[in-house]
C-alpha positions, 0 to 999 in steps of 0.5 A: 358226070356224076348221078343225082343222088335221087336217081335209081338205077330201076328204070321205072322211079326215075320221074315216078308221080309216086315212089321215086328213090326219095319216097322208099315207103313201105308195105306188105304184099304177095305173089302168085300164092305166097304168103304176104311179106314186107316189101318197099315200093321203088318205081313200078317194083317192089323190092323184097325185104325178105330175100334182100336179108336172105342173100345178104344185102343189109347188116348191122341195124338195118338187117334188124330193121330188114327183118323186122319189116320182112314178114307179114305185118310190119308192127315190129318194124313200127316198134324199132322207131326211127334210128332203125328206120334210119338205118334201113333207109341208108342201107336201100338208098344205097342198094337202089341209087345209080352210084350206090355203093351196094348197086352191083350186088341188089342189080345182079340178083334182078327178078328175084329181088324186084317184083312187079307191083302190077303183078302182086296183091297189096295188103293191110300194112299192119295188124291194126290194135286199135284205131282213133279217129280225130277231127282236126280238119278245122274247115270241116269242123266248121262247114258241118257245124254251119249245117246244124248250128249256123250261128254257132258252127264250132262247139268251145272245146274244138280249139283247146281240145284235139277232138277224137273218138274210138272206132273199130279197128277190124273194119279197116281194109285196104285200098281197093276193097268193095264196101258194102252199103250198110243197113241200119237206123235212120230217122225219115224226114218228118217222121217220129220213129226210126225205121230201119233199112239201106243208108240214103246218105253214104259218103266218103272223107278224105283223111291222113292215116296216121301209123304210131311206131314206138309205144308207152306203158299205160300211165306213162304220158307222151310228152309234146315234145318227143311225141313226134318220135312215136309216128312211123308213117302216114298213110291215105284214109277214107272214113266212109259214113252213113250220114243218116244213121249218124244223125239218128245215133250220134247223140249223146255219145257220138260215132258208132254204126254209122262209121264203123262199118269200113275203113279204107286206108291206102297201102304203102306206109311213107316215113318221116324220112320221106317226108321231112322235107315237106315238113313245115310250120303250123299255121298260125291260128287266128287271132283270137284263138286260145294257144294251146295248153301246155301239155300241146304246145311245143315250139319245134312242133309249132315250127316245123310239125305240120305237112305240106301234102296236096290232097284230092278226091276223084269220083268214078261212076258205074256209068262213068266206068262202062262209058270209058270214061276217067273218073272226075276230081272233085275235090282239091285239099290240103294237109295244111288245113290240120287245126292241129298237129300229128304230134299233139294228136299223140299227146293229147291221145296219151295224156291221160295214161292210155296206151298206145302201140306200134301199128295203131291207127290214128285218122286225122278227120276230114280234111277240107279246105276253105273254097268249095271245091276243097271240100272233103267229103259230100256232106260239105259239097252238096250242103248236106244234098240241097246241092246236087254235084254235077258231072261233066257226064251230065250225072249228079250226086247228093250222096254215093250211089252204088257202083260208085268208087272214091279214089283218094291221092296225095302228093308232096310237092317243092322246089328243089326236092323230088316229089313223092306221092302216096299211090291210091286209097280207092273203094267201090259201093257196093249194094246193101244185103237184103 
């Protein structure tokens, strides 16, 4: 019998809810005291880029993409764009698939090559230049804007304009990271002057990281139509926000403080490639909605730009934890719910000459759906805490508390393909500094 081209011969991907061989995504991690290197995740494994070059397992152009995704960031990997990434792909495909041609010679060097992912540390994928964070969640968009304007919840550019602002690059941090709660002003209920101290209202949003591969010089524009070529992978995202510092500040300019006290982004980048067969079409926009501008609007991008990938939130308290207890889903979302696509998202950002690098990170905005409980974030699920959640445990939540931890997960699901996930984009509260 013949093996399915989707099984490995590493025991532990056949039928992993995360990095079966159809994922392959990539990262960077050590071990025991080495420096961090590029690495690709396969099972409960990682396999080492850097010694599968050194023993010869890659030529051609996937030994120059081996190389470059083998050091300690992968903004060379990211600058190759997608026929070295293809290259790579094939050549891995073939070293870890149970009939691959270079099977033999990827199994006979064994622990060398494959390290436990349980015994590594995982780090930031790349060196992060710049990072946008976007607003195309359209049932976000909504849900906030009924909170202060509940006859006028979207403002008139949200539907001609992928909305966005700049946020702060060295606050990134990757999964698994302690985010302090900040410090900084808020305006009390009925009162006239600000006081400073702890935010009150800490929360989470669920988010798609988005990581840019190939770059443009400054004045030279994406176009639409090849926008799409400039996206290396995705990731999870959490952009964690102080509510109460956001409403004091955020007028007129928008975000600061209030967000870019941390960031938290899953570790393993998952590539195009991965995920082309859960690409599928844009949903359609009401009737009624402007199309697009042309500068945004390209029909391939219309037909197969958007991602099908189920998005979900967990919530584990310190109670919680030292109870023994699992954390609680709280929420249940999609990608679908993107008002507009990766591609235009890379269109709009270069349009007016600004450039973009390899290892740049785009946040899509919070991604919620239409139902309660797809709600992304707990501004939208506790209507701005007039709600309380309720735990099965019998605790409650308006806003984070400390000991807190998020946990985000994703998951790309359809018939006839092998699902893949995305591992876990988790960050725990700790207490404000005094």
């Amino acid at each position: 019998m013949t093996a399915s081209p989707m099984t490995s011969w590493v025991a532990s991907a056949n039928d992993h809810p995360d990095f079966p061989l159809a994922n392959l995504p990539f990262g960077v991690f050590s071990r025991d005291g080495v420096s961090p290197r590029g690495g690709v995740a396969i099972g409960d494994c990682i396999f080492d880029l850097g010694v599968a070059c050194d023993m010869g397992l890659f030529t051609g152009e996937a030994l120059t993409a081996a190389q470059a995704a083998s050091g300690d960031c992968l903004n060379g990997f990211f600058a190759l764009g997608a026929p070295a990434r293809r290259a790579l792909r094939d050549a891995l495909l073939g070293l870890l698939a149970e009939d691959g041609a270079g099977r033999r010679q990827a199994e006979a060097l064994g622990e060398r090559l494959l390290q436990p992912m349980a015994a590594c540390r995982l780090h930031l994928p790349a060196r992060i230049g710049d990072y946008t964070d976007f607003y195309v969640g359209i049932h976000h968009a909504t849900n906030v804007g009924k909170l202060f304007r509940p006859d006028n919840p979207l403002l008139p550019n949200y539907k001609y304009v992928p909305i966005g602002y700049h946020g702060r690059a060295s606050t990134v941090g990757v999964s698994g990271q302690a985010v302090r709660r900040p410090n900084g002003q808020t305006l009390p209920a009925g009162a006239s002057e600000p006081a400073f101290g702890p935010s009150k209202r800490l929360d989470y949003e669920l988010e798609l990281g988005i990581w840019i591969g190939p770059g443009n010089a400054q004045g030279e524009p994406i176009g639409i139509d090849t926008a799409h070529e400039r996206i290396a992978g995705v990731c999870l995202l959490n952009d964690w926000s102080a509510r109460d510092v956001q409403a004091w500040e955020y007028q007129p300019l928008g975000p600061f403080l209030s967000k870019s006290f941390a960031t938290t982004v899953s570790p393993w980048v998952v590539t195009p490639e991965a995920l082309a067969p859960f690409r599928c079409a844009q949903p359609a926009r009401p009737e009624g909605d402007p199309q697009p501008l042309p500068y945004l609007y390209d029909e391939r991008d219309q037909q197969q730009g958007a991602l099908d990938i189920e998005l979900e939130v967990l919530l584990l308290t310190e109670r919680m934890r030292t109870e023994g207890l699992p954390a609680e889903r709280i929420t249940l979302s999609s990608t679908r719910n993107m008002y507009w696509t990766m591609a235009q998202m890379v269109a709009h950002h270069s349009v007016n000459g600004c450039a973009l690098q390899p290892g740049d990170l785009f946040g899509s905005g919070t991604l919620s759906g239409e139902r309660p409980d797809s709600c992304g974030s707990l501004l939208e699920i506790t209507q701005g805490g007039k709600q309380p959640l309720s735990l099965p445990n019998g605790e409650t939540r308006t806003f984070l508390e400390d000991g807190d931890e998020v946990i985000l997960r994703a998951r790309c699901v359809r018939d006839g393909q092998a699902p893949i996930g995305f591992g876990e984009c988790r960050g725990r509260v700790l207490p404000a500094r005094a």
